[in-house]
Wavefront OBJ file of the C-alpha trace (Angstrom):
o trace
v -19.528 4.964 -1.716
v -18.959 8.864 -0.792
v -21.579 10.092 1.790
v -22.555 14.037 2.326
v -24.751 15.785 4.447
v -23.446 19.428 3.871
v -26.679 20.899 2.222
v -28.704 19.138 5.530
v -29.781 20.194 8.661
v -29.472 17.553 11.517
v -30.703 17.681 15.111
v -28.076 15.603 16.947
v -28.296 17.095 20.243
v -32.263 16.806 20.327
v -30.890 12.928 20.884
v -28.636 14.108 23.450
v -30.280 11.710 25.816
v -30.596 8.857 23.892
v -27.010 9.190 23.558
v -26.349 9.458 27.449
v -28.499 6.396 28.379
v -27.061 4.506 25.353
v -23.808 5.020 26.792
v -24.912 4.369 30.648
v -26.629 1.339 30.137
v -23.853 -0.119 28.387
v -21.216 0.976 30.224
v -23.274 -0.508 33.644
v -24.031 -4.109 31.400
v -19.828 -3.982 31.166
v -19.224 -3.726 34.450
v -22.157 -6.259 35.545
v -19.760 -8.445 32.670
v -16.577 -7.927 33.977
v -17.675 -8.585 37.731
v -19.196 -11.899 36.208
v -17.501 -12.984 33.298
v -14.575 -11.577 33.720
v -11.545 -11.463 31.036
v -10.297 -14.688 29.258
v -6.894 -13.727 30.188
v -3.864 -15.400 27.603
v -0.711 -16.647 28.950
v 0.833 -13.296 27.996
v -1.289 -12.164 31.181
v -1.599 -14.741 33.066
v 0.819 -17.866 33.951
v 1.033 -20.489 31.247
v 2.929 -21.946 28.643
v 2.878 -21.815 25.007
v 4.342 -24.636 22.232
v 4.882 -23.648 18.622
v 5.001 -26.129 16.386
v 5.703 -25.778 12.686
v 4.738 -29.128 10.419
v 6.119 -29.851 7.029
v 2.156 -29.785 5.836
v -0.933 -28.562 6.488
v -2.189 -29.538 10.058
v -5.450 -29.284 11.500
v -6.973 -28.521 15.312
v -8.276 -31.733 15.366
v -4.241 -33.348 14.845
v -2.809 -31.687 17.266
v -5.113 -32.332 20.095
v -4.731 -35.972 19.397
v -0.809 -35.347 19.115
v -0.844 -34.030 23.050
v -3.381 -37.247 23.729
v -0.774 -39.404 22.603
v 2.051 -37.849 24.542
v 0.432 -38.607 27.565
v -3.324 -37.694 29.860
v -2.175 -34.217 31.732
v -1.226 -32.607 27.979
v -4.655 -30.851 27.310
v -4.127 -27.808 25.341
v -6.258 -24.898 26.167
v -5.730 -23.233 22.959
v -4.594 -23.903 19.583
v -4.185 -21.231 16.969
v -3.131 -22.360 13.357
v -1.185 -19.996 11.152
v 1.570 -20.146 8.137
v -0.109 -19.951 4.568
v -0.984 -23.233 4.676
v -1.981 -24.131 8.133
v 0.959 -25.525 8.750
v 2.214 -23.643 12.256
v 0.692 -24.236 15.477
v 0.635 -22.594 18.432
v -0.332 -24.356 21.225
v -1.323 -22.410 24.939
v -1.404 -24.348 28.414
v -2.628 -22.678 31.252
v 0.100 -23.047 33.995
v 3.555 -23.239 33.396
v 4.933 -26.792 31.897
v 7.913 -28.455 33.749
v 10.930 -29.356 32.248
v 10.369 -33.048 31.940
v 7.080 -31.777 30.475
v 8.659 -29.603 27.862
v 11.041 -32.617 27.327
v 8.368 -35.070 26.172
v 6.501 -32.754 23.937
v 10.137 -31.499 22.447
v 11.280 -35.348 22.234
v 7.715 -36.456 20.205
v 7.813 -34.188 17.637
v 10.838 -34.262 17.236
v 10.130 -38.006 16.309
v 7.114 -37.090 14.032
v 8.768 -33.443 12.555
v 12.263 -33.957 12.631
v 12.151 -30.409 14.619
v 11.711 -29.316 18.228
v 9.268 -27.143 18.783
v 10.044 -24.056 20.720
v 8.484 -23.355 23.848
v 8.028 -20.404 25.908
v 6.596 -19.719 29.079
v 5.083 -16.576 31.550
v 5.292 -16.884 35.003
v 2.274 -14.737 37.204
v 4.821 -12.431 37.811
v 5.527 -11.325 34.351
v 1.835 -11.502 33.450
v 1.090 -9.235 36.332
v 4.179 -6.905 35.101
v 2.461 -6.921 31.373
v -0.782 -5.914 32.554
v 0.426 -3.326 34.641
v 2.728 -1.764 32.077
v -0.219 -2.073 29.553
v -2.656 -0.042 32.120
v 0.281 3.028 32.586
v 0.819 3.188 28.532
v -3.181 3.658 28.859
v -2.672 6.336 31.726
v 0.467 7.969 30.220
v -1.933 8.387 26.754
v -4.618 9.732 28.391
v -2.393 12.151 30.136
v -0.581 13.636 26.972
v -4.032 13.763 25.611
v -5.444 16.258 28.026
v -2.287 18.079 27.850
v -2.267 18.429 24.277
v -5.923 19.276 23.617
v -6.052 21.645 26.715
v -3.337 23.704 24.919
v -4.820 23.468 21.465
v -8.150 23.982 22.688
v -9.498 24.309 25.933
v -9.490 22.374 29.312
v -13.015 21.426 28.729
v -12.523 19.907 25.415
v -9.633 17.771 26.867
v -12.116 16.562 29.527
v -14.741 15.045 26.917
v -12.454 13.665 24.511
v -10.672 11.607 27.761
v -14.240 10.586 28.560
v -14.457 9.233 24.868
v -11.750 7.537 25.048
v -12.380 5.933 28.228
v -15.726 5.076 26.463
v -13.927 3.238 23.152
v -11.288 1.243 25.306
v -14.181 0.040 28.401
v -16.752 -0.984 25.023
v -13.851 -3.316 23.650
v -13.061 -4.659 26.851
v -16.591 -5.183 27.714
v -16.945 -7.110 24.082
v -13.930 -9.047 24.890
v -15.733 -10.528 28.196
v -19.163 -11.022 26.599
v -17.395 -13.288 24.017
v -14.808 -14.756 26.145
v -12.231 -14.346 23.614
v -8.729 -14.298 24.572
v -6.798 -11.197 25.842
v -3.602 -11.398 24.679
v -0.862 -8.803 23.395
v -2.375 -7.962 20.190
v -5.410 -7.043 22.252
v -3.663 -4.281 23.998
v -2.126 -3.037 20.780
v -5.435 -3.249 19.098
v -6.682 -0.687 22.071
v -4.178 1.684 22.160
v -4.477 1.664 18.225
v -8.474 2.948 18.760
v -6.998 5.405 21.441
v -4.807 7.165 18.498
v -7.690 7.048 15.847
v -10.260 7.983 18.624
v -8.737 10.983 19.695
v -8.169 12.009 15.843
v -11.484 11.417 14.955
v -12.624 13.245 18.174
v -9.802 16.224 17.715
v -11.241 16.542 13.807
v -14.897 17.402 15.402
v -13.406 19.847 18.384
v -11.389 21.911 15.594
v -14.546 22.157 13.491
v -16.628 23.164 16.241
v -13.892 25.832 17.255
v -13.952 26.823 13.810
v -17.587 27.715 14.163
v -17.252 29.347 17.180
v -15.070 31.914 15.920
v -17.465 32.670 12.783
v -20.530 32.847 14.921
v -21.626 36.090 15.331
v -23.311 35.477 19.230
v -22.466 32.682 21.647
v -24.592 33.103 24.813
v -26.562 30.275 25.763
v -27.302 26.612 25.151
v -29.384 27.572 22.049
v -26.149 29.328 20.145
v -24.294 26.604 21.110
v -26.665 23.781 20.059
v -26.723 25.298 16.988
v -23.271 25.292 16.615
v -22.598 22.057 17.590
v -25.305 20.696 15.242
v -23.857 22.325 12.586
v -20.218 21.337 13.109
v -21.304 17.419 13.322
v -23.348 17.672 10.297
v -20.245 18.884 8.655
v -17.862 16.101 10.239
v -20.153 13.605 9.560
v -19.683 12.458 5.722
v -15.969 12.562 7.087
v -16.125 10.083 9.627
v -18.625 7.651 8.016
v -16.334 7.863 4.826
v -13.609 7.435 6.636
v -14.246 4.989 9.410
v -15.520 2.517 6.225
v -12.024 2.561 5.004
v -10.514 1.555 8.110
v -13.657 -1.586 8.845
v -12.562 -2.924 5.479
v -9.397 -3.283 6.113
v -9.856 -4.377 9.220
v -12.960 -6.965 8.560
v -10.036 -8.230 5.424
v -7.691 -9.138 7.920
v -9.883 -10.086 10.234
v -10.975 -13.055 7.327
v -7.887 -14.009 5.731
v -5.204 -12.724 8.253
v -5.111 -16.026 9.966
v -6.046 -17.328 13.498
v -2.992 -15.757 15.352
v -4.317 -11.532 14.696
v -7.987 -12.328 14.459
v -8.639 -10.867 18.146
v -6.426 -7.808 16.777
v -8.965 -7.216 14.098
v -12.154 -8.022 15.665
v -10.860 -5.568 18.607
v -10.258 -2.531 15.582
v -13.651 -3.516 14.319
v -15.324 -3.000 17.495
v -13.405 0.212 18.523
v -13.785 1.928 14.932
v -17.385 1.855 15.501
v -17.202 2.552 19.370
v -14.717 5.140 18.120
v -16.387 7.226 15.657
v -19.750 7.256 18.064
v -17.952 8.630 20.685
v -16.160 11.403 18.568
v -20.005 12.942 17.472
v -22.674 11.778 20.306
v -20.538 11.466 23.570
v -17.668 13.996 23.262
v -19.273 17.198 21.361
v -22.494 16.243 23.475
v -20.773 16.942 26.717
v -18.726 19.375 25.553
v -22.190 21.166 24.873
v -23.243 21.029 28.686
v -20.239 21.642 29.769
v -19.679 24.710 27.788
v -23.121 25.632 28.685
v -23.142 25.442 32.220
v -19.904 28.171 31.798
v -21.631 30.267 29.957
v -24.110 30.313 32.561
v -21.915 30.861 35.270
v -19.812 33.586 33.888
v -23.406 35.182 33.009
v -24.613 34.975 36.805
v -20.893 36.287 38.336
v -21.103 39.408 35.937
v -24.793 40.377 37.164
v -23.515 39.798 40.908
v -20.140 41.911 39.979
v -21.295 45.244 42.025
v -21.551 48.403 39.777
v -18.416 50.342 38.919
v -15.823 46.815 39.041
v -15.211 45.004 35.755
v -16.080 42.141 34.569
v -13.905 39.355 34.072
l 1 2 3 4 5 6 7 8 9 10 11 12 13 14 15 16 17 18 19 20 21 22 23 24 25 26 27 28 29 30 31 32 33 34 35 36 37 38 39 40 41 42 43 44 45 46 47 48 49 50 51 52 53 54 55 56 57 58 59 60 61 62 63 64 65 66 67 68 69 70 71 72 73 74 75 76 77 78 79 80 81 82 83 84 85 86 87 88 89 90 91 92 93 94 95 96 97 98 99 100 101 102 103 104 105 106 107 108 109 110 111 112 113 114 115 116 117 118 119 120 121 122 123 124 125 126 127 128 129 130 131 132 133 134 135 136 137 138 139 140 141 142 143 144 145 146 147 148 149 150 151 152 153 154 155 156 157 158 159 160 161 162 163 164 165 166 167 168 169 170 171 172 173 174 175 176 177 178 179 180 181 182 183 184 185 186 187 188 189 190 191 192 193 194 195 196 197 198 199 200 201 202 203 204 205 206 207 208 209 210 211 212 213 214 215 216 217 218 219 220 221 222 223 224 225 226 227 228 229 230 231 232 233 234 235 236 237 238 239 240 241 242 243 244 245 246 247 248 249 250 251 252 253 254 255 256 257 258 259 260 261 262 263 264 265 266 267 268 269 270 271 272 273 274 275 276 277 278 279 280 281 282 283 284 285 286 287 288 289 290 291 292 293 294 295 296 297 298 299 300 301 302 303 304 305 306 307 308 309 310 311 312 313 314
């Protein structure tokens, strides 16, 4: 499947708006999610306990809760995620952090049914608070280099929209995340800063084309010449992205079927941001790179019919 749009001419910024309120709406219906909702934190980020159990055959869901029943009332798992080839790992998540007599019953059982102690691992609030901070500076520190890097290959202005982008892919997966209460966990944050790299390449691939055109134009003045040039950079960009971010969704929606229980949030999070990703690149960044680019235009225009007559412009 090989799309192309080179021989067309498409209006993307008379859509501008649609784009805008698009974005706005769901960017307010995240927030209204996350102040409700919330996040279904994991006990990488919050404080809890987690049992791994590995069975000489397949087990199911069903198994293992009864295994916990048996061992006594307060062993409720909140989470079980299978994995191995055949089903035959378990990993097992309690929120709150199990006591050492605790861990010694559920050790001494299967060791009784398995002939193996599971291991078990625990996070205390303090190291869940620690994760989640670190994973919020590797965000900032990103976004940071970002600026600095597009600023110098570009412009300031074209650092500003892509960072607005990229805001844009990481809220919409986070906002996903808390509509379907599925767990946050480590993967999660590696699944983000994953869509932060292809984001900004995606949205990096569209500012070079546009500067591209910029240079061959033979008048930039106004909004119009810019309009123009915007619509024909994404036009150009566009079989490239589509083409492209298909690639990446089948790979991702493959593991996201047969990769197993244990990186299923890690795919379902690249699905979303490829998607979130490659809409941001064409109809949030380049659109408010337009305005903004406009609106300097205009300014520079005004400030060289105020300059008084005999002093330069700048």
């Amino acid at each position: 499947m090989n799309f192309n749009f080179q021989n067309q001419e498409i209006d993307f910024v008379k859509h501008q708006k649609k784009f805008f309120v698009f974005s706005g709406a769901f960017a307010l219906i995240g927030v209204i999610l996350l102040l409700t909702l919330g996040l279904n934190l994991g006990i990488d980020f919050d404080s809890g306990s987690r049992v791994d159990l590995l069975a000489p055959e397949t087990i199911t869901a069903e198994e293992v809760y009864n295994d916990f029943a048996e061992i006594g009332d307060g062993f409720t798992p909140d989470a079980v995620q299978l994995g191995g080839d055949n089903n035959e790992m378990a990993s097992v998540g309690f929120v709150g952090v199990l006591t050492p007599d605790e861990i010694a019953q559920i050790q001494t059982y299967y060791q009784d049914k398995y002939g193996a102690e599971p291991s078990v691992s625990t996070v205390d609030p303090l190291i869940g608070r620690e994760l989640a901070r670190n994973a919020l500076f590797a965000v900032l520190i990103a976004s940071i280099g970002i600026i600095i890097y597009v600023t110098i290959r570009f412009e300031f202005l074209y650092g500003i929209a892509a960072i607005v982008a990229l805001l844009h892919d990481a809220f919409f997966i986070i906002a996903a995340f808390s509509l379907l209460q599925i767990e946050v966990n480590v993967p999660f944050i590696a699944a983000v800063l994953t869509i932060v790299g292809y984001s900004i390449n995606d949205t990096i691939v569209t500012f070079d084309r546009i500067r591209e055109n910029m240079k061959l134009a033979k008048r930039v003045k106004d909004f119009e010449d810019l309009r123009k040039i915007v619509n024909k950079s994404l036009t150009q960009t566009l079989a490239r992205s589509i083409n492209t971010v298909l690639t990446v969704v089948f790979a991702a929606a493959a593991i996201f079927i047969f990769g197993g229980e244990a990186i299923r949030s890690f795919a379902l999070a690249l699905l979303i941001g490829l998607v979130a990703g490659t809409y941001s690149s064409m109809f949030l960044a380049a659109q408010l790179w337009l305005i903004w680019k406009a609106k300097q235009l205009k300014s520079k225009k005004f400030t060289a019919k105020q300059q008084p007559e005999g002093e330069p412009t700048v």
